[in-house]
C-alpha positions in Angstrom: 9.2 -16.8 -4.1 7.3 -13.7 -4.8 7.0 -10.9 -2.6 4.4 -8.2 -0.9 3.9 -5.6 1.5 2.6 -5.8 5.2 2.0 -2.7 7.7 5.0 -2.3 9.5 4.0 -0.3 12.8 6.7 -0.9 15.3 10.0 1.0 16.1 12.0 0.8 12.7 16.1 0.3 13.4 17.8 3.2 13.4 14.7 5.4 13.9 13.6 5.3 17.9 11.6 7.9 18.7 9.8 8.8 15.6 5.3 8.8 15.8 3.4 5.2 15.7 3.8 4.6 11.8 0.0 3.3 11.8 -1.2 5.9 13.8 -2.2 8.1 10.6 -4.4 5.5 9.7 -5.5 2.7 11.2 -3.9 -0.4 10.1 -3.0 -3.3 12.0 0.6 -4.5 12.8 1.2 -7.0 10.0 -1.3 -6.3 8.0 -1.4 -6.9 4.5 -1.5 -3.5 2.4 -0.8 -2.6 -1.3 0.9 0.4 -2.8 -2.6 2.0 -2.9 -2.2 4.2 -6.1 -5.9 3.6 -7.2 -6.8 5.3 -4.0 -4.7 8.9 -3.8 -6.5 12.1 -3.9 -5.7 14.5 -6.6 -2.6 15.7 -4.9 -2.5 18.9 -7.5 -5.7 20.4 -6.2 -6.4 18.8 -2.6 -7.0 16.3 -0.4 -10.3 15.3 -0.8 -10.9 13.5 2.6 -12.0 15.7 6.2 -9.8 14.7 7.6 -7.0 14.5 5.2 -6.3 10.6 4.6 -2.6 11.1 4.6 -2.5 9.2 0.8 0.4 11.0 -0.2 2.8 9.3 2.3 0.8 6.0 3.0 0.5 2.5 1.6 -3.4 1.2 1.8 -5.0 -1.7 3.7 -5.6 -4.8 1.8 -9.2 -5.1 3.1 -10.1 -2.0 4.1 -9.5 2.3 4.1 -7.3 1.7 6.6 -3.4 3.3 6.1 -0.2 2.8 7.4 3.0 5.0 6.4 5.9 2.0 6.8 5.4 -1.1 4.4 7.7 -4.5 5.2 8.9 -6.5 2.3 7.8 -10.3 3.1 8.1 -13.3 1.1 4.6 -14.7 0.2 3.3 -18.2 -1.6 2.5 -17.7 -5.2 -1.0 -19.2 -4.0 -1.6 -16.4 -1.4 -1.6 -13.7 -4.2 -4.7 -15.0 -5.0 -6.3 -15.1 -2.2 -5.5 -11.8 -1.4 -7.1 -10.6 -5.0 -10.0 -12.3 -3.6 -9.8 -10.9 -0.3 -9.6 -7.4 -2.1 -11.9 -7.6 -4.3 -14.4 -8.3 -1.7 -13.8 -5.5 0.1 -13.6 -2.9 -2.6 -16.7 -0.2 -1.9 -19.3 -0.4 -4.7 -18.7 -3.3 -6.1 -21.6 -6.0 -6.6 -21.5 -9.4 -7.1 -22.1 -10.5 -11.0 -22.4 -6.1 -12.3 -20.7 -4.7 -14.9 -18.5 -2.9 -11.9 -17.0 -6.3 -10.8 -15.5 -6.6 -14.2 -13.7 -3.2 -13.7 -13.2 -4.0 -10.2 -11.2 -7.2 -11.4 -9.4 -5.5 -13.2 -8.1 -2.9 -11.0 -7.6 -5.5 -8.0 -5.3 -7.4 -10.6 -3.7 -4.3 -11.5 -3.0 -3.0 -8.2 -2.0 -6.9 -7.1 0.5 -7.3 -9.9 2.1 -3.3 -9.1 2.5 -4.3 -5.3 4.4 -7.4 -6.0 6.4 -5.7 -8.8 7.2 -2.8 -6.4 8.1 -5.3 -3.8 10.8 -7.3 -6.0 12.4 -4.2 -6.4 13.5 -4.5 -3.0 15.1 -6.7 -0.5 13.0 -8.8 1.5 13.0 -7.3 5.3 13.4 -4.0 4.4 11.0 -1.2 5.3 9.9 1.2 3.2 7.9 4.4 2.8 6.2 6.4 -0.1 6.0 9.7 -1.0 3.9 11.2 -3.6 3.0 14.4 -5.4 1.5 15.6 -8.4 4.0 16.3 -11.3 3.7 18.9 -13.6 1.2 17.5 -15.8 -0.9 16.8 -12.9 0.1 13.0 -12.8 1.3 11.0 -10.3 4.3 10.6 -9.2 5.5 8.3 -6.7 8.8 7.2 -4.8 9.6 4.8 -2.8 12.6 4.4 -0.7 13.7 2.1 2.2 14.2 3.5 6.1 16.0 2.7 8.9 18.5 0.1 9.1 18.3 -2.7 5.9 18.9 -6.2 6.1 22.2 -7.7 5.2 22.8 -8.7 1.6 
């Protein structure tokens, strides 16, 4: 069964006392969210958002701008994925029905669709995780992703 990510907001094992990991950025408990590389300021120069958005630590909404910094690794129907393509692409800003930017809207919602659920195999299902990222020397991206608090048993 494949797998994705959903906003994991509530105390994490082995990490009491730490700030709401949603309250950065609005997500839901639960809440479906993607790795949200497509949407990261250019960490070399500056955040672009007033206030900062937090993108260098956060995973992003499924169907909004909304953040959360903790991501939960959940088991999801091969049939879902698609409906959360659709879901995304019909929430993606600028983008109009039958244009030439729904074609390159496609293609980043199946892009960023197929790298969440890659990113999530690479895991154990129940574990929380978190992101960090940071401009590398070229001025790329780099990200890393690592699990917190207590992990499921194997």
């Amino acid at each position: 069964m494949p797998k994705f990510l959903k906003s994991r907001c509530s105390d994490i094992p082995g990490r009491a006392g730490e700030p709401a990991a949603c309250a950065m950025g609005g997500c839901a408990d639960g809440e479906w969210v993607t790795a949200g590389s497509y949407a990261v300021c250019e960490l070399g120069k500056s955040y672009r958002c007033d206030p900062p958005c937090h993108c260098d630590c956060t995973f992003l909404a499924l169907t909004s701008t909304a953040r959360c910094a903790n991501a939960e690794i959940v088991e999801i129907e091969a049939a879902e994925i698609d409906a959360l393509k659709t879901q995304m692409m019909a929430n993606l800003p600028g983008t109009k029905p039958g244009t030439a930017d729904t074609k390159s809207a496609r293609a980043l919602v199946e892009r960023e669709i197929a790298y969440t659920v890659a990113l999530a195999e690479s895991f154990p299902t129940a574990t929380v995780i978190r992101v960090m990222r940071r401009a590398g020397p070229d001025g790329s991206l780099e990200e890393q992703y690592n699990a917190c608090g207590a992990q499921p048993e194997a």
